[in-house]
N, C-alpha and C positions, 0 to 999 in steps of 0.2 A: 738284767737291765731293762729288757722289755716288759716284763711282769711288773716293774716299780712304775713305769709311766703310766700302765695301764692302772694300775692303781690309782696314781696319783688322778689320773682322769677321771676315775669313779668314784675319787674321793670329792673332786670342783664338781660334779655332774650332781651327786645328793646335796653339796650346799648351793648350788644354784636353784635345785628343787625345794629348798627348805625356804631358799629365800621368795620362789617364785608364791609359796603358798602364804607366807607373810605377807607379801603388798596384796595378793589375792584377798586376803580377808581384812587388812587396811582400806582397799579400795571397798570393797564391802560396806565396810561402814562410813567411809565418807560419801560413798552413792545414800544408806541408810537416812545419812544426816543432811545431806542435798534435799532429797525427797521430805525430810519434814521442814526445815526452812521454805522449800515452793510451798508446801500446806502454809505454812505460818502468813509468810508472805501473803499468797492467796486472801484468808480469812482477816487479814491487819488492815490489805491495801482497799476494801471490797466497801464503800459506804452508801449510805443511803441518800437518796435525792434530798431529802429532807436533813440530813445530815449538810449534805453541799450548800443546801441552801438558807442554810439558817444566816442571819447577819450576826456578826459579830456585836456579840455584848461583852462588856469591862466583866472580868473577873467578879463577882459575890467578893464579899471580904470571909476569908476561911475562921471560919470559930471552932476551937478545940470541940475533939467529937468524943464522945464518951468510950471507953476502953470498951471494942470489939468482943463482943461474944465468945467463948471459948468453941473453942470448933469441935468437932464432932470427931472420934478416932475412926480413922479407914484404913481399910489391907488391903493391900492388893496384893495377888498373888500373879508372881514372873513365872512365863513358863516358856520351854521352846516351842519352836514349831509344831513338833508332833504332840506335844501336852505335856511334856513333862517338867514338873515343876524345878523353878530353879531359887526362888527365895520370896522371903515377904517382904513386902513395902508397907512399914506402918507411915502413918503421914495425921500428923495431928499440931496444932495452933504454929505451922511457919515451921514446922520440923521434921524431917524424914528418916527413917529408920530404915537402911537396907539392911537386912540379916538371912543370909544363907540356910537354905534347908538342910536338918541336921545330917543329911544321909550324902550331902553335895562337901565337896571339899573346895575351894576356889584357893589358889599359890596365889601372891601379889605380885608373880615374877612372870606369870602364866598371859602370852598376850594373849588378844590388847590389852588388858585391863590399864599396865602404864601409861602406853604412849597414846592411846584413842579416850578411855574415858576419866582416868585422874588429868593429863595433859592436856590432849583437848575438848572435853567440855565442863569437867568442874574446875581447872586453871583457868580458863578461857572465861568462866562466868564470874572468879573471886578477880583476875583480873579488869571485867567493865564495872562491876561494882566501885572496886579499888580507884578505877579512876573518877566514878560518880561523889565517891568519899572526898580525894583531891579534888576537885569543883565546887565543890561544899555541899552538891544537890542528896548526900544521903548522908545519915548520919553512921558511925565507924560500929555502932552496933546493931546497926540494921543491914551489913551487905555481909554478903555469900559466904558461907563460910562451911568446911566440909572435916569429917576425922575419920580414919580408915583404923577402926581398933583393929589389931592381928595376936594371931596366938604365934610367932615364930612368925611365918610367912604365911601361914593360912588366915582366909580375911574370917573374922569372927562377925565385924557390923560395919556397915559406913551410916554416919552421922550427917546429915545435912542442915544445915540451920539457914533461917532468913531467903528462901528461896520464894522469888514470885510467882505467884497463879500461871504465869504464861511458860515460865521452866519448868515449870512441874510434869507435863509431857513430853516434854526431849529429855531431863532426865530418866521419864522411867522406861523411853525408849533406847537411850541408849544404853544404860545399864542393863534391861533385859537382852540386848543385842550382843555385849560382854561379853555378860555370865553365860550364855548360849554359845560360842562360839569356845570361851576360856574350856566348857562342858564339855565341848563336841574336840577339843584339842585333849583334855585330859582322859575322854572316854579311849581316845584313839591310842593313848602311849601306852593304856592299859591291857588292851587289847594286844599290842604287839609284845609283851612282855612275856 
């Protein structure tokens, strides 16, 4: 009888710990994402004298502009902290390509990836688009839209489309914050194995 309670208590005592280390790395990344909104913040709210001081002129009447230049293809390469790589970010005309490095495995089941970066920050962003679309201010093919191809449950790419110049930093911070953390949880099961 004494041996079962004891049990039972190191059995509450490792999922207290499992739990402790999940909002540990929740809180992680909402401190991560704190800290780039003050940057945001910072660089949005910061104007120039000249700026404040201009007087207010009527609107120019806007004239169709000629289709934008095709933009130039970039990678970035994600890496963690210590340098090791974790995926490429192709990013070319309004489109982002995350794709895992072929020697990385990333599970979709594997936090946070659900609850920190599909949940809150590419729902969070197909969400104010969605309502900029209900407003009339965007049109329903030009907001946020994201695809997480998988083979089974391994993420193979996520698809970004229609992302502005000012998202494009927080997403590829917080997706290297992720896949870094998703790395440092799967390097560790493996080890204990």
């Amino acid at each position: 009888m004494e041996e079962e309670k004891i049990r039972k208590i190191a059995q509450l005592r490792e999922t207290l710990e499992e739990r402790v280390k999940t909002l540990e790395t929740e809180l992680d990344g909402l401190r991560a994402l704190l800290d780039f909104i003050n940057d945001l913040l910072i660089e949005k709210s910061f104007k120039r004298a000249e700026e404040i001081a201009k007087p207010s002129v009527p609107a120019p009447e806007v004239k169709p502009k000629p289709a934008p230049p095709r933009e130039q293809a970039r990678t970035v390469l994600l890496k963690t902290g210590s340098g090791e790589p974790l995926a490429n970010l192709y990013i070319k005309d309004g489109q982002m390509r995350i794709v895992p490095m072929e020697n990385k495995v990333f599970n979709v089941n594997t936090p946070p990836f659900t609850a920190f970066l599909v949940e809150r920050i590419f729902a969070k962003m197909r969400e104010k688009d969605q309502e900029l679309v209900n407003q009339g201010k965007l049109v329903p093919e030009k907001a946020f839209s994201y695809k997480i191809r998988t083979d089974g449950k391994i993420i193979k790419e996520i698809i970004i489309r229609n992302f502005v110049p000012q998202r494009e930093r927080e997403i590829q911070s917080a997706t290297r914050w992720t896949l870094e953390k998703m790395y440092e949880k799967t390097r560790g099961s493996t080890k204990t194995v």
